[in-house]
Backbone as numpy.savetxt, mean C-alpha at the origin, in Angstrom:
# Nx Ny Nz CAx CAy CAz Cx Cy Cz
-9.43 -3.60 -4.09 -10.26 -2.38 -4.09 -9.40 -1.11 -4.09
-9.68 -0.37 -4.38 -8.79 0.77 -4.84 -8.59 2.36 -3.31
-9.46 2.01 -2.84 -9.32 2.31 -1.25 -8.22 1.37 -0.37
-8.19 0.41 -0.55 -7.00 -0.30 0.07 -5.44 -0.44 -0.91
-5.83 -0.43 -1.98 -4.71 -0.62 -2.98 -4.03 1.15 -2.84
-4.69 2.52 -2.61 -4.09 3.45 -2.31 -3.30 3.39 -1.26
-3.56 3.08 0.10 -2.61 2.86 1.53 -1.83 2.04 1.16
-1.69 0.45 0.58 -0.63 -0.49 0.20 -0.18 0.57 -0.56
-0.51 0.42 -1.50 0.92 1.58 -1.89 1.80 2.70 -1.71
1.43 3.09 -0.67 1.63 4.56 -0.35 2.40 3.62 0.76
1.89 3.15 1.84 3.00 2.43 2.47 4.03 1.29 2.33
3.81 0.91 1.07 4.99 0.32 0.20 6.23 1.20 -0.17
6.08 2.81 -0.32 6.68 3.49 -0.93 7.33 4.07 0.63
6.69 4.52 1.46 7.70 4.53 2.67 8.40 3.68 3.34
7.75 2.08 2.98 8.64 1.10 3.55 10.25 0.74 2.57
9.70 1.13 1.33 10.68 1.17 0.44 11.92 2.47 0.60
11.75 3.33 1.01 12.52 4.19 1.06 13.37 4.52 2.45
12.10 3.83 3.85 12.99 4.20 5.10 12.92 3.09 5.71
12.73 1.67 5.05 13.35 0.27 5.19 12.35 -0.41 6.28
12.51 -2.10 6.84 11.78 -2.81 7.12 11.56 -1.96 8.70
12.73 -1.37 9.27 12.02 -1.16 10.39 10.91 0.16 10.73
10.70 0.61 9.55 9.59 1.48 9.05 8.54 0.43 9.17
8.12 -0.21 8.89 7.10 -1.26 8.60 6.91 -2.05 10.01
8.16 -2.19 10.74 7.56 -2.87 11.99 6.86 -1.78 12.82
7.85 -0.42 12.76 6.82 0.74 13.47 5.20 0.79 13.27
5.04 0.23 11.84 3.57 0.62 11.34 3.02 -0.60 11.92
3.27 -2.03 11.87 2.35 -2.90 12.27 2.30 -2.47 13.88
3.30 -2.39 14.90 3.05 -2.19 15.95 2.38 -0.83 16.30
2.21 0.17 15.76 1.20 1.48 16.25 -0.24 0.64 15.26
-0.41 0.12 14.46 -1.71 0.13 13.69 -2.35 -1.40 13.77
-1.78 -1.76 14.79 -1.82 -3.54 15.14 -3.75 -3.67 15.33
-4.04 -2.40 15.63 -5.84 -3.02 15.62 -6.81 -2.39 14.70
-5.59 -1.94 13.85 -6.35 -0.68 12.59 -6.32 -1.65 11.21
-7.89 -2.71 11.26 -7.87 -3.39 10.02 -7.42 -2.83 8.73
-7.43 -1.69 8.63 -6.94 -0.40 7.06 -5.48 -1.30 6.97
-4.17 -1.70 7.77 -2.97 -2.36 7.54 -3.03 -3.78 7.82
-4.42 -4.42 7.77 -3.98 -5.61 7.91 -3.25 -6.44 6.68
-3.35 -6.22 6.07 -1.84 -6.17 4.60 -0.52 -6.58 5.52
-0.45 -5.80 6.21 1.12 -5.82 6.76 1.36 -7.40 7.09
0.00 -8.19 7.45 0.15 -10.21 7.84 0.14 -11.18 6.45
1.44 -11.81 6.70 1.61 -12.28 5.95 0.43 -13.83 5.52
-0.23 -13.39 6.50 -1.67 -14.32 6.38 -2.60 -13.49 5.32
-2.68 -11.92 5.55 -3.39 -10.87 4.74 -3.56 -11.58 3.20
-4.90 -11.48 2.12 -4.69 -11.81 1.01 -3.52 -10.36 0.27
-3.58 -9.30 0.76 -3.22 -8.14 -0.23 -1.61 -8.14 -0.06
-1.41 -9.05 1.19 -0.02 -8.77 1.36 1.31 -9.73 0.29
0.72 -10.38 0.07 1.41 -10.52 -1.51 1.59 -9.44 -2.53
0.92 -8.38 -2.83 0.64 -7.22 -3.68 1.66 -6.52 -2.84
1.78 -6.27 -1.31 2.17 -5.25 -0.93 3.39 -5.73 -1.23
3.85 -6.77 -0.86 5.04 -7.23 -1.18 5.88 -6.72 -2.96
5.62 -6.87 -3.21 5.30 -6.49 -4.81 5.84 -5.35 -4.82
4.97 -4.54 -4.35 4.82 -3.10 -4.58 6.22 -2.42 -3.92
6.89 -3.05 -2.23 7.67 -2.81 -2.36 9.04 -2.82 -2.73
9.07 -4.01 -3.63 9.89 -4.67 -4.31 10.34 -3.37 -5.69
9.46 -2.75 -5.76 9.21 -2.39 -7.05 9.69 -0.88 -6.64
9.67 -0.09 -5.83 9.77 1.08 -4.98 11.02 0.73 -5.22
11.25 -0.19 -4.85 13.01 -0.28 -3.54 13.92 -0.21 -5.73
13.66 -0.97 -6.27 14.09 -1.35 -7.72 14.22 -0.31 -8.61
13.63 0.74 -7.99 12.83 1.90 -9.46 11.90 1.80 -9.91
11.56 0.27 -10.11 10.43 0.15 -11.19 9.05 1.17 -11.01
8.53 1.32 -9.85 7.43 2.25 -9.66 7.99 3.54 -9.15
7.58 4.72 -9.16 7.85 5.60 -8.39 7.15 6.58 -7.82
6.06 6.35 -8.11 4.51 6.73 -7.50 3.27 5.74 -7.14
3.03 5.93 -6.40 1.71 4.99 -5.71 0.98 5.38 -6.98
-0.28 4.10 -7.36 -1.13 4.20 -8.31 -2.24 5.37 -8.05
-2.92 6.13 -8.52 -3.73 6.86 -8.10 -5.11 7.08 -8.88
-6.01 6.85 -8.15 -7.43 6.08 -8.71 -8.01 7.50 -9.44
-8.02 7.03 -10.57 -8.67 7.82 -11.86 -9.93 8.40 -11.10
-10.43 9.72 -11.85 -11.92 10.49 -10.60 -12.78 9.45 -11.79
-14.05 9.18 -11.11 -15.07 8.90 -11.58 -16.03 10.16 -11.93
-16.64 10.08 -13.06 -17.37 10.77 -13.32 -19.23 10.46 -13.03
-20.17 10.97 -12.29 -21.16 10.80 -12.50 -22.15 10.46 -13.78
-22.83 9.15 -13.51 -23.57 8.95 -14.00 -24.23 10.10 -15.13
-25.00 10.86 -14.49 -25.44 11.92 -15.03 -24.42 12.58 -15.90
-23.44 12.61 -15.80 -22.62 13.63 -16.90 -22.23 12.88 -17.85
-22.00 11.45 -17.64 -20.97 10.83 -18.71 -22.11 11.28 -19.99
């Protein structure tokens, strides 16, 4: 979903840049904030996140994806 795929990525891109113990900070302050449950390697998304920061750390990405605006019904 593209509400969760924005935070994975966005915290892919800080884990990518200020390293794993960035990421343990985040599971331990957000340990009851379902929004990071990504961070368990039980999580389905955390394969993606994985990914994502693979891809940060590489070059390959260098911006979090960012969800196109929808346009109303009525206007299209």
């Amino acid at each position: 979903p593209p509400e969760i795929r924005a935070i994975v990525d966005k915290t892919a891109q800080f884990v990518a840049r200020n390293g794993i113990e960035f990421e343990i900070k985040i599971k331990e302050k957000e340990i009851n904030n379902p929004r990071f449950s990504f961070l368990s390697p039980l999580d389905p998304y955390h394969a993606y996140y994985r990914k994502k920061v693979t891809e940060f750390e590489s070059g390959e990405t260098t911006e979090p994806q960012q969800q196109k605006p929808q346009l109303p019904d009525a206007v299209k």
